[in-house]
N, C-alpha and C positions, 0 to 999 in steps of 0.2 A: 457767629464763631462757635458758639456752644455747642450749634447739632454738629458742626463740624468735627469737633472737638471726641462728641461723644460716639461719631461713627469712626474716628481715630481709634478710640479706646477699646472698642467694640472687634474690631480689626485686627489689632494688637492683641486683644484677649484672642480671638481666635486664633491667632498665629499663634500665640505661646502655649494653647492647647494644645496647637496641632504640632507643634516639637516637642511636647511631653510627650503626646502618643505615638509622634515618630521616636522619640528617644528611648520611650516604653518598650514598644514593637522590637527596638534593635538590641537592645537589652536582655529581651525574652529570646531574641533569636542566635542570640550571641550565647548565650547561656545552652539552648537547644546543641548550638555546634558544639560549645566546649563539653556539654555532659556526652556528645553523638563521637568527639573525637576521643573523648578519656576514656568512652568502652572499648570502643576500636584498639585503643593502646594497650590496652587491660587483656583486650582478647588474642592482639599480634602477642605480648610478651609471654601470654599465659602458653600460647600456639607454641615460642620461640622456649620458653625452658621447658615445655611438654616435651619437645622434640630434642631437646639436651638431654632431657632425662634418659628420652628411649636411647639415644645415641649411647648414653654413658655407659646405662645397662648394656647392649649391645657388644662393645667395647672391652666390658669388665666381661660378660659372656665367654667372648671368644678370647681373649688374656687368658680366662682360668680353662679354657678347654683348654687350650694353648700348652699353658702351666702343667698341667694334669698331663697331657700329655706326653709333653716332654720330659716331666718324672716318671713315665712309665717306661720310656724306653730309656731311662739312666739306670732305671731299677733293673730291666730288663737285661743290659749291657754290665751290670754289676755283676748280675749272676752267671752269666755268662764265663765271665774274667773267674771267677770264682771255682765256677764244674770245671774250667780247664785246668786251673791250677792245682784241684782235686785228680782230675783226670792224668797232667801231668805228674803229677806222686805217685798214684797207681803204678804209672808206667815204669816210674824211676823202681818201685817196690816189687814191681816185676821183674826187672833185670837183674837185681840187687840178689835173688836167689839161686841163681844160676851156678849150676855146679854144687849148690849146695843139697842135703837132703829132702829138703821141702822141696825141691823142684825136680829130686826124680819123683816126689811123689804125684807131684801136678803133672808132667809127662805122662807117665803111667795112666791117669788118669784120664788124660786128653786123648792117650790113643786105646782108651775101652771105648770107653764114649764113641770114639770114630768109629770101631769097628761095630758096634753093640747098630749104629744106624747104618752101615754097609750091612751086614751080614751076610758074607761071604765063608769062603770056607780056608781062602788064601789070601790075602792081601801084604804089600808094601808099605815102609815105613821110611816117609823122607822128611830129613834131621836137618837144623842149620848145621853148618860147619861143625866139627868136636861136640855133637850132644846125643849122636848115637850111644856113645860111652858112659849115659846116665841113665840106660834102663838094662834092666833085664828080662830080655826077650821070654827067655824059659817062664819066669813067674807071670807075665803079663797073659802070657796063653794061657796060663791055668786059671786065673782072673776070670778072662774072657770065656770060657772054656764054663766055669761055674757060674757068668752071671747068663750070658746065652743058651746054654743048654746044648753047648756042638763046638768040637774041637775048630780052632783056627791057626793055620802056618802063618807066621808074618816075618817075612825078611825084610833087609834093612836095604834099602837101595843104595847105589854108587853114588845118586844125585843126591845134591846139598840145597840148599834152600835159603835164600837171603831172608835172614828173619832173629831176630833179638832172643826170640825162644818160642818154645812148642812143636809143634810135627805135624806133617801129612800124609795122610790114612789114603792110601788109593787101592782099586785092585788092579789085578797083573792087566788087564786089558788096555789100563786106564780111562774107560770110560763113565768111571764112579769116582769121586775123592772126595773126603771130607777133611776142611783145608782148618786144623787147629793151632794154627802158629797164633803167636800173641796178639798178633797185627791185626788178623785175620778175624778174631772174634771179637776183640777191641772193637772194629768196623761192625761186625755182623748184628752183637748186642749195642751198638754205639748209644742208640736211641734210649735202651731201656735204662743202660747203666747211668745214662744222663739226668732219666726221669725219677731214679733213686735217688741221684746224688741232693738233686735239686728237693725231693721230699726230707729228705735227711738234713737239709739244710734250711731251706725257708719254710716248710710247711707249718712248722710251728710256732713262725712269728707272723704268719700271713691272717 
């Protein structure tokens, strides 16, 4: 019974060896997975807010282009409302003189200038409605007469002119005019008077 006993024991020691080294083996291998999955996870989450990050920035990118943006065209639409309501005063402050002395002197002055770029020797004068009655013809030729260097006849035509104020310079053939009504140069200078108003007003806070 003894060798029996003792190749029991022998048996038994090996077996309990051999599930230490299996228990070892599984333990090391077990360990292997968990530190092979905890990189993995390290590296997806690092991947996964790497990739929130870009997004975010991305995101806050296009928001403040966005932003930027669309205060430029409020700012843009600001000044706008602005020159017209500048522009609309002008206007009112051009009518506002009518009849009055300051606006035969603008008259007068609107049809040298016309003729001064005609240079002709006769030319037509057409008036809105009642504004023939705010020049004198006689002194305007002598005007004309001293800034050109050469006498010019200007009659006053029949025809009337839809227009708030100022005058049209043509000559007798009609093939020449230069159109100074208020409307007229309003339109013609529109651009430049705009690009004043708008210096005179933002330039110095921009």
């Amino acid at each position: 019974m003894t060798g029996i006993s003792n190749i029991i024991d022998i048996i038994n020691a090996k077996t309990a060896e051999k599930e230490k080294e299996i228990i070892s083996e599984a333990e090391r291998h077990k360990k292997i997975k968990l530190e092979e999955a905890t990189r993995r996870a390290d590296e997806k989450a690092s991947d996964i807010t790497k990739k929130a990050e870009l997004d975010t920035k991305s995101e806050l990118s296009k928001y403040t282009a966005s932003a930027k943006l669309k205060s430029k065209y409020r700012m843009l639409e600001t000044k706008d409302v602005l020159i017209n309501e500048v522009l609309t005063t002008v206007e009112k402050q051009m009518e506002s003189i009518i009849g009055k002395a300051e606006y035969k002197k603008v008259l007068s002055r609107l049809i040298v200038d016309g003729c001064k770029t005609l240079s002709e020797d006769k030319l037509e004068l057409i008036f809105p409605k009642g504004h023939a009655s705010y020049v004198d013809i006689a002194e305007i030729e002598k005007v004309i007469a001293k800034e050109i260097g050469k006498k010019t006849k200007l009659t006053i035509s029949k025809e009337t002119k839809r227009s708030k104020g100022g005058v049209i310079i043509r000559t007798l053939d009609n093939r020449r005019w230069v159109d100074n009504t208020f409307e007229a140069r309003l339109e013609r200078f529109g651009n430049t008077v705009r690009d004043t108003i708008s210096k005179i007003l933002f330039e110095s806070r921009e």
